[in-house]
Backbone as numpy.savetxt, mean C-alpha at the origin, in Angstrom:
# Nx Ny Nz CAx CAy CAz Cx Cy Cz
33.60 5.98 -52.27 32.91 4.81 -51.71 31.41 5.08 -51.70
30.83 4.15 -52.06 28.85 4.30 -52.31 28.90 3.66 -50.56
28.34 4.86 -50.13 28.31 4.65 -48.62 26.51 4.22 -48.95
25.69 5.08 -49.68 24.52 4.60 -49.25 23.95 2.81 -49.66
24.99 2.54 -50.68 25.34 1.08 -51.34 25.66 -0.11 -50.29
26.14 0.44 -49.61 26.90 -0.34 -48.42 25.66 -0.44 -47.07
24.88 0.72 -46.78 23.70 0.56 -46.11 22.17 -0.54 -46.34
22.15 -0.13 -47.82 21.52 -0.74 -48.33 21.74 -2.66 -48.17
23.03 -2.52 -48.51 23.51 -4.33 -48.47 24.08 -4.59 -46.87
23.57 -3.96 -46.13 23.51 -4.13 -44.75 22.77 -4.22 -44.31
21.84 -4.26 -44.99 19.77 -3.89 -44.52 19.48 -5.32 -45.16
20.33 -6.06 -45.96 20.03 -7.58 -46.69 20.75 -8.32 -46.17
21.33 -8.21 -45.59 22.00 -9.27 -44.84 21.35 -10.39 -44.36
21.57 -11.89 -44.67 20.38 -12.58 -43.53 20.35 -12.69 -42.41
21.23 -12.03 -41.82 21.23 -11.98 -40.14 20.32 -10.73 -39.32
20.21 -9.86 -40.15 19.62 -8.41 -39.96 18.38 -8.74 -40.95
17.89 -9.66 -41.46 16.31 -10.18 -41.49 15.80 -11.17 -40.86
16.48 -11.69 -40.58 16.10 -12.46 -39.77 15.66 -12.29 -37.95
16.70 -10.70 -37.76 16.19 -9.82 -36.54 14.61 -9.25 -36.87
14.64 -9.24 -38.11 13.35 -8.25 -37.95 12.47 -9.39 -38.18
12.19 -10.47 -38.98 11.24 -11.64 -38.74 11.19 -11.91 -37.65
12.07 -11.91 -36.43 11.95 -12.42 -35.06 10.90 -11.42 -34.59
11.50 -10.43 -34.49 10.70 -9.31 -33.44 9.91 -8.92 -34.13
9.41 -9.11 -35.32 7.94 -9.06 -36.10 7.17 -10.40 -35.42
7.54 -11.53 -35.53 7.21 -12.52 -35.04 6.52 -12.10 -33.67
7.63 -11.91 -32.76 7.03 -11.40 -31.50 6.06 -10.89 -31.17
6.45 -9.30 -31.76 5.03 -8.48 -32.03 3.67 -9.17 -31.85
3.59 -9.50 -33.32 1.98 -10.68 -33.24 1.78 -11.71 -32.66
3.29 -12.45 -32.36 2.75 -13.24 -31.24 2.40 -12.97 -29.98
2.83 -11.41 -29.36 2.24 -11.11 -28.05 0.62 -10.55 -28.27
0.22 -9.92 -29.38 -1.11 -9.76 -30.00 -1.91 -10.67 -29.90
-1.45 -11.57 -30.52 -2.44 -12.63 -30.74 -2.51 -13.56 -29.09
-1.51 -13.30 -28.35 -1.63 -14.01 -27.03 -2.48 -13.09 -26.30
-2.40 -11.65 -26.27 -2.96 -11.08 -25.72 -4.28 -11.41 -25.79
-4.67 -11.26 -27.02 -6.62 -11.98 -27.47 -6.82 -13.24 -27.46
-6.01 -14.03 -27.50 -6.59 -15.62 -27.13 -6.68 -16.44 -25.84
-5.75 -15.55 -25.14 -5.15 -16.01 -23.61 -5.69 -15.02 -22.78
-6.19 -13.77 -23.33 -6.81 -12.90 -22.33 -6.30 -12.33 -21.30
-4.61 -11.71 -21.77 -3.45 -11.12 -21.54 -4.15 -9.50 -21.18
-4.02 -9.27 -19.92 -4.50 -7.81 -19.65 -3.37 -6.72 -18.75
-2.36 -6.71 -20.02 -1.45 -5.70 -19.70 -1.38 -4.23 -18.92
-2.58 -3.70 -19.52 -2.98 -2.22 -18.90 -4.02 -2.27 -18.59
-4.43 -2.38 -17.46 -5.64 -1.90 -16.25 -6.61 -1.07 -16.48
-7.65 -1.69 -16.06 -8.87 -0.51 -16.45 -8.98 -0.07 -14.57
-9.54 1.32 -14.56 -9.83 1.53 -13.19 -11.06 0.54 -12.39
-10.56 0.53 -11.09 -11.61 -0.41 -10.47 -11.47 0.66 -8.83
-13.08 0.96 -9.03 -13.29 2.28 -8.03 -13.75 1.06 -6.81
-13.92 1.93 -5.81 -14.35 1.26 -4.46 -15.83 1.02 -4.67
-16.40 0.39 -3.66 -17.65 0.12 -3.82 -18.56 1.01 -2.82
-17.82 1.41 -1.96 -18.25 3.05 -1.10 -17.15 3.45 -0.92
-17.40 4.98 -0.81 -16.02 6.00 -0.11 -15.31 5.34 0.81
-14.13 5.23 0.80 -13.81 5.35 2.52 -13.90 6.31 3.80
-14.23 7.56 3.20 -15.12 8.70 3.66 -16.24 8.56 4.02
-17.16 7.80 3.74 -18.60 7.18 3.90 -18.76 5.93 5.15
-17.47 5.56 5.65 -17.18 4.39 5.90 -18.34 4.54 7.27
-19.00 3.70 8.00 -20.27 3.62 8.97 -19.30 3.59 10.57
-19.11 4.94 10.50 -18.14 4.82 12.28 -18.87 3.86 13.24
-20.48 4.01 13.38 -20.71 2.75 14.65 -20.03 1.63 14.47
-19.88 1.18 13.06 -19.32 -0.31 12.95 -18.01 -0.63 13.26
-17.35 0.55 13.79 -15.64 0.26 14.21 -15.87 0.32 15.95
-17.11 0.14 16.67 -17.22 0.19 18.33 -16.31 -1.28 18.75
-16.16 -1.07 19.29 -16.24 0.13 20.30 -14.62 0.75 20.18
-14.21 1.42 18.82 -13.18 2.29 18.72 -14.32 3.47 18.54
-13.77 4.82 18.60 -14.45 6.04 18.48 -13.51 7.23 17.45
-14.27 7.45 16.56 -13.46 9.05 15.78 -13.10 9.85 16.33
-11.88 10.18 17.03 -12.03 10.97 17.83 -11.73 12.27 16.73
-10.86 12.24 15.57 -10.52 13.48 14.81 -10.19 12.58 13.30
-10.16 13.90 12.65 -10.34 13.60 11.27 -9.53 14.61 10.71
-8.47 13.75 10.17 -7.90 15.08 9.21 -7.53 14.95 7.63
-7.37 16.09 6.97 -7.34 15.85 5.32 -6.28 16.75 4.96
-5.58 16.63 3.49 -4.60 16.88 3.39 -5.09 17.81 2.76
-4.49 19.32 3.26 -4.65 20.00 2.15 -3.85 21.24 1.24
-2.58 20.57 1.31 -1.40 20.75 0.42 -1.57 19.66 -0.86
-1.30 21.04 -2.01 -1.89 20.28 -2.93 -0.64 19.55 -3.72
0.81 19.87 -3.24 1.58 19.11 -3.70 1.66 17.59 -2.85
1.30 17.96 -1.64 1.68 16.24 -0.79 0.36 15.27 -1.18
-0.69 16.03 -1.92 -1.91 15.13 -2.25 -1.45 14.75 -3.54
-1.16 15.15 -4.19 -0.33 15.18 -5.65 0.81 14.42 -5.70
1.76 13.98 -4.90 1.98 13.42 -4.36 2.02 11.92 -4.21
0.71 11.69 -2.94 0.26 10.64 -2.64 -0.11 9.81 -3.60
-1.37 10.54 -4.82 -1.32 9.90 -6.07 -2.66 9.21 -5.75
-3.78 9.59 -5.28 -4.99 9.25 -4.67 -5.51 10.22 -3.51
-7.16 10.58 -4.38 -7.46 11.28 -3.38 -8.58 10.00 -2.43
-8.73 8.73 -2.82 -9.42 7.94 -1.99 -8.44 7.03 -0.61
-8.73 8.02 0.81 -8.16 8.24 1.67 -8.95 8.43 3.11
-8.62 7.65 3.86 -8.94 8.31 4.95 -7.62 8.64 6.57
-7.85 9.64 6.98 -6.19 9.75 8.27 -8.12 10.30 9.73
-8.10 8.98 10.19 -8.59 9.26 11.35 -7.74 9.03 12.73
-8.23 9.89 13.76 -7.65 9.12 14.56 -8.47 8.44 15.76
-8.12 7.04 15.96 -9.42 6.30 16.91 -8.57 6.35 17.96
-9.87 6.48 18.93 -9.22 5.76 20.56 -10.36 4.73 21.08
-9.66 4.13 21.72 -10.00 2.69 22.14 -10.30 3.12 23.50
-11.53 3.10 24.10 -11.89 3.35 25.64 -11.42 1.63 26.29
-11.70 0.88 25.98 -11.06 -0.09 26.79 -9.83 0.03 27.38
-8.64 1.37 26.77 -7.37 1.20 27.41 -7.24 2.06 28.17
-6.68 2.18 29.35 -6.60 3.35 30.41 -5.91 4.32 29.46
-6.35 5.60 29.77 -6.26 6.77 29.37 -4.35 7.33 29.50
-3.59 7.03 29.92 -2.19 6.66 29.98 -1.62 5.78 29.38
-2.31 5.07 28.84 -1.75 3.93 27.51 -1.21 4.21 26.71
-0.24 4.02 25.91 0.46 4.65 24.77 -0.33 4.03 23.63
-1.26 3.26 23.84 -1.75 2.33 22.36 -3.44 2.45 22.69
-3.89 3.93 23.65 -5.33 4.30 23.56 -5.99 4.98 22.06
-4.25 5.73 21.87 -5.49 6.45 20.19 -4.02 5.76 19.36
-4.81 5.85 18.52 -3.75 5.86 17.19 -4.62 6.05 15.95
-3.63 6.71 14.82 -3.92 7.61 13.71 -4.01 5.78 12.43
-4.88 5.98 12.12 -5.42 4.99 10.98 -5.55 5.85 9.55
-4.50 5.53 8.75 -4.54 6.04 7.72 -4.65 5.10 6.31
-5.69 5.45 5.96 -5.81 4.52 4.32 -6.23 4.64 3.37
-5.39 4.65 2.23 -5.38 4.85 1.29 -5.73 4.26 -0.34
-6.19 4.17 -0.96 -6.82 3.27 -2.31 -6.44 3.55 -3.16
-6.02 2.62 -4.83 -5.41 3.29 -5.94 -5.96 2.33 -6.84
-7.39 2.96 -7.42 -8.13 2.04 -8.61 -7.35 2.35 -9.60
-6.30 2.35 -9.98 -5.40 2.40 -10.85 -4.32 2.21 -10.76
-3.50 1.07 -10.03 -2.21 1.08 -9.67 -1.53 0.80 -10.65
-0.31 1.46 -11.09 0.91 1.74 -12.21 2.09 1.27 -11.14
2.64 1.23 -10.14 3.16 1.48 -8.77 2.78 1.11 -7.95
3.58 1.06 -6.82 3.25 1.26 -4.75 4.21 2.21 -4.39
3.78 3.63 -4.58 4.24 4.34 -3.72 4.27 4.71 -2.31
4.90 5.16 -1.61 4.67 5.96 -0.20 4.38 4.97 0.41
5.40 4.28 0.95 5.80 3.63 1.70 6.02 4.62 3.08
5.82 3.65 4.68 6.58 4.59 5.54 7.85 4.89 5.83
8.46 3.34 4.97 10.34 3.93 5.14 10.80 5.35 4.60
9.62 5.32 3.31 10.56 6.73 2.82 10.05 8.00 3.27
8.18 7.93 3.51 7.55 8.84 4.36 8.21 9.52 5.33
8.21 8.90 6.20 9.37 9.73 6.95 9.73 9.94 7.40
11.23 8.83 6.65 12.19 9.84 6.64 12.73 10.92 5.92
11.71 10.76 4.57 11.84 12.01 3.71 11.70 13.10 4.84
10.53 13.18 5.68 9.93 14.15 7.07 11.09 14.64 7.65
12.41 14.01 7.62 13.21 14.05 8.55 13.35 13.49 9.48
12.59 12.16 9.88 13.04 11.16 10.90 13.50 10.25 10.68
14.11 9.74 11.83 15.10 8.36 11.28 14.41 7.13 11.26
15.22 6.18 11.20 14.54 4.82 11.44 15.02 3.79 12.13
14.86 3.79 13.45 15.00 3.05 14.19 15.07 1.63 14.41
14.24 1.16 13.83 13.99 -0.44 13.58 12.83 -0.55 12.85
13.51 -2.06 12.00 12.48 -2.64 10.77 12.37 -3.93 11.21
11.05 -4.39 11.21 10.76 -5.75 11.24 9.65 -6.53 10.85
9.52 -7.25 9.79 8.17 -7.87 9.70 7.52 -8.61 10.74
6.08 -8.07 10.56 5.59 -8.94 11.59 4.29 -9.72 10.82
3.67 -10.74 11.68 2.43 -11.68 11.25 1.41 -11.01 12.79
0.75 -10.80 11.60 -0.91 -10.05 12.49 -1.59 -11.18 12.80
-2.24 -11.74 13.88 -2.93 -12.91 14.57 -4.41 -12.30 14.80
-4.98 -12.61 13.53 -6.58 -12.15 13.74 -7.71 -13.17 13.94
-8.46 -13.08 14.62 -9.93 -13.61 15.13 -9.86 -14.87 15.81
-11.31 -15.30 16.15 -11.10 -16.21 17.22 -10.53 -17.73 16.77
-10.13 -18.25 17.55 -9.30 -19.98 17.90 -9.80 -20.77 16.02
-11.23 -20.86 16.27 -11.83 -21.23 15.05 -11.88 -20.79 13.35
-11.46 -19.30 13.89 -11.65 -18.82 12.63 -10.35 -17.86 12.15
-9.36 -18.08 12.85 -8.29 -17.31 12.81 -7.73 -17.45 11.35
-7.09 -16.08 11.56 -6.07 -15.88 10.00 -4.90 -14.87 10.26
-3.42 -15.48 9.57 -2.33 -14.58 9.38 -2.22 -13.51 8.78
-2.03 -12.85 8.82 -1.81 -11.76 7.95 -0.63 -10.92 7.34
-0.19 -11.11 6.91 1.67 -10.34 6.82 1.73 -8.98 7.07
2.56 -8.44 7.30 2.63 -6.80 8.00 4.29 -6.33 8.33
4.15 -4.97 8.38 5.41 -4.63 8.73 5.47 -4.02 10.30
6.65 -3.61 10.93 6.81 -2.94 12.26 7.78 -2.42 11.96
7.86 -0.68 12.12 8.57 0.55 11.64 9.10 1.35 13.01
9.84 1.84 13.45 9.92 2.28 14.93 10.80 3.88 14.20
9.95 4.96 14.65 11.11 5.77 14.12 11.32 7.08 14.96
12.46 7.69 15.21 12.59 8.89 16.60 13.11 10.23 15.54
12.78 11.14 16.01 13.18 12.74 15.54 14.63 12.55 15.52
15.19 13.39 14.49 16.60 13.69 13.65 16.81 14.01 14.82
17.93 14.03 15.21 19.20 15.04 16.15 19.01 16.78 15.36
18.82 17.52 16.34 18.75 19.03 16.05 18.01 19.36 15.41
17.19 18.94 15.04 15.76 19.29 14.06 14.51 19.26 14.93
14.51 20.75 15.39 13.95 21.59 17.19 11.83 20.93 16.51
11.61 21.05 14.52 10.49 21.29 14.20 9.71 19.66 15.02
10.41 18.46 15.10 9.34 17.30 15.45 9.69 17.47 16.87
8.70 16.15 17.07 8.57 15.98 18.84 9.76 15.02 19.26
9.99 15.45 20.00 11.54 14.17 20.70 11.45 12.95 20.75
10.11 12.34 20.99 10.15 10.79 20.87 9.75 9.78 19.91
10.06 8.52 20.43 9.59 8.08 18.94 8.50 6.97 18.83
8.08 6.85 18.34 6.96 5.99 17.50 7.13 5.10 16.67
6.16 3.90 17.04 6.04 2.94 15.69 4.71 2.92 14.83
5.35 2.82 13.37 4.17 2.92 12.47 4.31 1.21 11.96
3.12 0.51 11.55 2.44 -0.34 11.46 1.53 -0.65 9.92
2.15 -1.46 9.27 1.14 -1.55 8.01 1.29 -2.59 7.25
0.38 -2.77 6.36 -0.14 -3.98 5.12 -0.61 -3.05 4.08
-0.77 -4.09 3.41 -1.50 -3.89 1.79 -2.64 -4.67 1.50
-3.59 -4.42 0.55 -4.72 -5.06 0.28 -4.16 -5.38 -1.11
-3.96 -6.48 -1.85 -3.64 -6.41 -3.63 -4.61 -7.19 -4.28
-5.53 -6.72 -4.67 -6.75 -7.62 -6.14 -7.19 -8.84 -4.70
-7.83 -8.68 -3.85 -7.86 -9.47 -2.72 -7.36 -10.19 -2.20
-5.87 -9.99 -2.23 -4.94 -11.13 -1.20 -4.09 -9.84 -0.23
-3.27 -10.23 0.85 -2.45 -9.43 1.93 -1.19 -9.32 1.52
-0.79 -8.56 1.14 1.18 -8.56 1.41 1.26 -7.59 2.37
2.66 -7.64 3.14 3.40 -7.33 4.19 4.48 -6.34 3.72
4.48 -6.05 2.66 5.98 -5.22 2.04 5.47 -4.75 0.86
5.95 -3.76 0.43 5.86 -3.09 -0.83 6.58 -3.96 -1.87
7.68 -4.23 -1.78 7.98 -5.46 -2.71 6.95 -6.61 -3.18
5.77 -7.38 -2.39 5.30 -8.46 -2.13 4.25 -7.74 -2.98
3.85 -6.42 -2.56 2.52 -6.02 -3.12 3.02 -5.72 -4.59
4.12 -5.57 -5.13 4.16 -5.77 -6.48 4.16 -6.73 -7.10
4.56 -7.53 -6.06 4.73 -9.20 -7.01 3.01 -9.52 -7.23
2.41 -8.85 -6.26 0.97 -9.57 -6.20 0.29 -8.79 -7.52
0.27 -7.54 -7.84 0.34 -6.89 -8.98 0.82 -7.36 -10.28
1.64 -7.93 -10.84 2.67 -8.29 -11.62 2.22 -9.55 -11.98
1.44 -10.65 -11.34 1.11 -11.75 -11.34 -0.21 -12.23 -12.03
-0.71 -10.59 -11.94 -2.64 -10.52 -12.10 -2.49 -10.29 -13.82
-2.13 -10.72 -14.79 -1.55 -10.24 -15.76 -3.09 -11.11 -16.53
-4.04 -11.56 -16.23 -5.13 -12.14 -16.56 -6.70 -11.50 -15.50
-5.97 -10.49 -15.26 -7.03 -9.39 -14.98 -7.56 -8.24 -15.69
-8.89 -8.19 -16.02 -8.72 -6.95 -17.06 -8.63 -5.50 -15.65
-8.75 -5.87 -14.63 -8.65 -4.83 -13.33 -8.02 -4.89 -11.88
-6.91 -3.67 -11.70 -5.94 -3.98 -10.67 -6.52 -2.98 -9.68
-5.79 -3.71 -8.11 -6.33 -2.36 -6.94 -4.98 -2.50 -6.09
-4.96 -1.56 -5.32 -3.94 -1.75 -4.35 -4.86 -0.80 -2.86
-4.34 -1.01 -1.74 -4.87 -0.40 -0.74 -3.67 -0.83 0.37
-3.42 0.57 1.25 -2.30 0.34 2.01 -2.90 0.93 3.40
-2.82 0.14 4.53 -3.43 0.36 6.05 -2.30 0.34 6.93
-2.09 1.69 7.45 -1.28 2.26 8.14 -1.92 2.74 9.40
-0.96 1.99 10.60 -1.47 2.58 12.13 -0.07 3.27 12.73
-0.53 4.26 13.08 0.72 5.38 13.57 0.15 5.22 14.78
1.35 5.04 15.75 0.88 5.35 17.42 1.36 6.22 17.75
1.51 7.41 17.22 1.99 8.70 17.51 1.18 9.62 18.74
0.28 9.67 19.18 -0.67 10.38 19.74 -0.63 10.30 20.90
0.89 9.65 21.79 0.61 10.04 23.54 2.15 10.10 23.45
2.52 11.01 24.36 3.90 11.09 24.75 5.01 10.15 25.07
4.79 8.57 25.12 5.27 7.75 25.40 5.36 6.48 24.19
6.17 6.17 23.82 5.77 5.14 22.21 5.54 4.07 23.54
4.77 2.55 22.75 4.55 1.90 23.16 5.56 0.74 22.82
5.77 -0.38 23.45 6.34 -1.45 23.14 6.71 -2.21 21.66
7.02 -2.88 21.33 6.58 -3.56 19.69 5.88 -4.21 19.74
5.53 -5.22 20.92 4.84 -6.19 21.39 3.52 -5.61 21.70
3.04 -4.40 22.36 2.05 -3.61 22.52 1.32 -3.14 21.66
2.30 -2.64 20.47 1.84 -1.85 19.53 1.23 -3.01 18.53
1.71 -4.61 18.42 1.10 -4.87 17.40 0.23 -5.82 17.66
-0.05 -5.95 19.17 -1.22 -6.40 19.98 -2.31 -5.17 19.59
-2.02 -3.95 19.72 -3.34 -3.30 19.51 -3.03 -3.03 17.69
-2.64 -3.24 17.39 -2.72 -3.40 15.77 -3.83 -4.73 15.15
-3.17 -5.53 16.40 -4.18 -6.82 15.75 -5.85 -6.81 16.30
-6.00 -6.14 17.25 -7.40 -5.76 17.63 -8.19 -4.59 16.52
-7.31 -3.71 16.34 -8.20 -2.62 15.61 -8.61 -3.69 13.83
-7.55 -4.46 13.45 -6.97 -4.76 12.20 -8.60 -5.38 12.11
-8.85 -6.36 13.31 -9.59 -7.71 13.36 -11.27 -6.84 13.13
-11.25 -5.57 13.18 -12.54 -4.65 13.50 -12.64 -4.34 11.56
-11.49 -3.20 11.35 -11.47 -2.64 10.31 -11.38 -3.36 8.86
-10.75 -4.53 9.03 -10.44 -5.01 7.86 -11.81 -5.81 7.35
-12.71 -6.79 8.50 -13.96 -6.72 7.82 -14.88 -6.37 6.83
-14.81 -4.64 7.58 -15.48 -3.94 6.99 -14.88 -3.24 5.61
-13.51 -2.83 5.80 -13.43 -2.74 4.51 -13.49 -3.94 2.90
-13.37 -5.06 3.44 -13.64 -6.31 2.81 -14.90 -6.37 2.55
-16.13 -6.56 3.33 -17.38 -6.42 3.10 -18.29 -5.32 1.86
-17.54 -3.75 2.77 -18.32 -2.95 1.98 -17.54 -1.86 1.30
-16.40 -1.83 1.29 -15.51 -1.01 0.23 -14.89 -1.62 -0.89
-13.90 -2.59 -0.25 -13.13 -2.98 -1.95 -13.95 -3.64 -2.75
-13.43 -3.53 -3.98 -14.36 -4.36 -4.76 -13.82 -5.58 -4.90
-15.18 -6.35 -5.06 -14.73 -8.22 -5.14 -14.09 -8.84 -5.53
């Protein structure tokens, strides 16, 4: 049997040219859409417009720095997948000093190159080893009567593993959003859709704002925690709008 005879008149078939006129077709027709329609598949980087390291602490008053910390394990920075970051932690003198929602850890992060949304706090951690207590979206209620705006957001509540002596016994809620090409999502899902959509951008960003109320022995309420979420939010997000992301 002429086996290579038989390949050959399998390669002529008009059904098996007519596959390859299609997806030749395709080809140049996504080419040519790409340049006429101004189809911007792969992202050019789009850096901040200042550090978030640089960021002007008077302008977060009356919150205060109280500490500053940086990662410096070079696999969990490696990791993260961005070294444009900041993990402060503010306290709020307006709240009595027994407050569970006086400091909390503000962590945020930037990715002038988003491929992804990684590192999320569901998987954060509990990769860490903590559980997860409760999930719930919430809507952030920012600024005054006149000028107010929603904001989408999540509410994370999470307590130390059973027998795992290394964390602290109680538990905490963590708190966060996303910044995407200048609009808000509330979920890592949402912030991809907002990604995915920009397909007439020649430049993508992502930015994720995380408040941990980890920092007093007592977690605070949900209701507490995202009352002082919406005060710090109504300070910080300004400013990063104003003088970090780009336009």
């Amino acid at each position: 049997m002429n086996r290579t005879g038989d390949n050959k008149a399998a390669y002529l078939q008009p059904a098996f040219l007519l596959c390859v006129v299609v997806l030749g077709l395709a080809g140049a027709g996504m080419s040519v859409a790409k340049k006429q329609l101004g189809l911007y598949l792969k992202k050019e980087p789009l850096p901040l417009k200042k550090p978030l390291g640089a960021m002007d602490e008077a302008k977060l008053a009356p919150y205060r720095v109280v500490a500053r910390h940086s990662i410096e394990n070079e696999d969990i920075l490696r990791s993260l997948g961005t070294e444009d970051y900041i993990q402060w932690v503010l306290e709020d003198p307006r709240v009595p000093g027994d407050n569970a929602t006086r400091n909390v850890l503000l962590f945020v992060t930037y990715y002038k190159l988003p491929d992804r949304v990684p590192h999320v706090p569901e998987e954060c951690y509990t990769g860490g080893g903590y559980r997860r207590i409760a999930t719930n979206g919430v809507t952030f209620q920012l600024g005054a009567q006149d000028g107010a705006r929603s904001i989408p957001g999540r509410y994370l509540l999470f307590g130390a593993s059973a027998g795992n002596v290394l964390q602290s016994g109680g538990q905490f809620p963590v708190l966060y959003l996303f910044r995407v090409n200048g609009e808000y999502a509330g979920s890592r899902d949402d912030a991809r859709m907002a990604l995915n959509k920009n397909i007439f951008g020649k430049h993508a960003y992502f930015c994720k704002i995380e408040l941990v109320f980890n920092q007093g022995y007592v977690a605070p309420a949900k209701a507490a925690a995202t009352e002082a979420s919406e005060k710090l939010l109504s300070v910080i997000l300004p400013i990063l709008e104003q003088e970090h992301w780009p336009d």
